[in-house]
C-alpha positions in Angstrom: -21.2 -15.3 0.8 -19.4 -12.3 2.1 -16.9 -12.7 4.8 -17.8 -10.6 8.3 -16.7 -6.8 8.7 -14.2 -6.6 11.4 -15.2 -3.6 14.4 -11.3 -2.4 13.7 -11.4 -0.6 10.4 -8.0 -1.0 10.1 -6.5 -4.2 11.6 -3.5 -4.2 9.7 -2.6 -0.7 11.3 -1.7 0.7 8.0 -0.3 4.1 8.3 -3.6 6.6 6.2 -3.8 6.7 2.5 -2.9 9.6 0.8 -4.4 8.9 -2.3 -6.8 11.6 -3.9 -9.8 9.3 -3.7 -9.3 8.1 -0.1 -12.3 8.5 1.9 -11.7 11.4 5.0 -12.7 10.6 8.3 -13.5 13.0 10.7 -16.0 16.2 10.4 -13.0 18.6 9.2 -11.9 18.5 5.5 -8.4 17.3 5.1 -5.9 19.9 3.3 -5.7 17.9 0.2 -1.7 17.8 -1.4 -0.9 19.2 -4.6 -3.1 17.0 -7.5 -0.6 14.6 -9.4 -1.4 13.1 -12.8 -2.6 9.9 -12.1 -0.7 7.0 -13.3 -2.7 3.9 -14.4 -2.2 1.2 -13.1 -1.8 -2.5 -13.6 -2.1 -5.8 -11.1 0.9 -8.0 -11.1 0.8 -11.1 -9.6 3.5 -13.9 -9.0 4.1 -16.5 -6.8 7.1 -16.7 -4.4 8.2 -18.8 -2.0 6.8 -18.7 1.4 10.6 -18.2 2.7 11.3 -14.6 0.8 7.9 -13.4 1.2 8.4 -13.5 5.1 12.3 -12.0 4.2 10.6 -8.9 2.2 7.5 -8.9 4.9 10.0 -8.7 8.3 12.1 -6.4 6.2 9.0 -3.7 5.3 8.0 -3.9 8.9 11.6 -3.0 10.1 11.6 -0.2 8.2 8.3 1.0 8.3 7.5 1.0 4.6 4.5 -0.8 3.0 5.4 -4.3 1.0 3.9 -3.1 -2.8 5.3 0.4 -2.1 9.2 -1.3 -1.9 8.5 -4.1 -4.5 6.9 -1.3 -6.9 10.5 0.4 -6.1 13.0 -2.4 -7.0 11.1 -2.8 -9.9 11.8 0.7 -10.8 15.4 0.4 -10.2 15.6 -2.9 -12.1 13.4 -1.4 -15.2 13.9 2.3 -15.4 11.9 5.2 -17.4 
């Protein structure tokens, strides 16, 4: 069973994708930025304790910056090229 659609299509209020594949709303076409190479991707997941996830959580909110876009950057740091 599939759980209800909410009437707000984005409750969260995430800021709007900017991927290439993200669906525009609106009847005008979007200017589109420069096309990137796409990097493939992979899902990571982990479990953490309910303590740091709300340190990272009130910390991303804070400063405005999305949760797997600041975890995918420590990574980074942590693991460079």
């Amino acid at each position: 069973m599939s759980k209800p659609r909410s009437d707000n299509p984005n409750p969260r209020g995430k800021p709007p994708s900017t991927r290439d594949d993200a669906p525009v709303h609106g009847g005008e076409e979007a200017s589109a930025p420069p096309v990137a190479e796409k990097t493939p991707m992979k899902r990571l997941t982990f479990d953490i304790s309910a303590d740091l996830h709300k340190r990272i959580r009130l910390a991303c909110v804070q400063n405005d910056v999305d949760m797997a876009v600041e975890i995918r950057r420590l990574l980074l740091e942590r693991f460079p090229k």
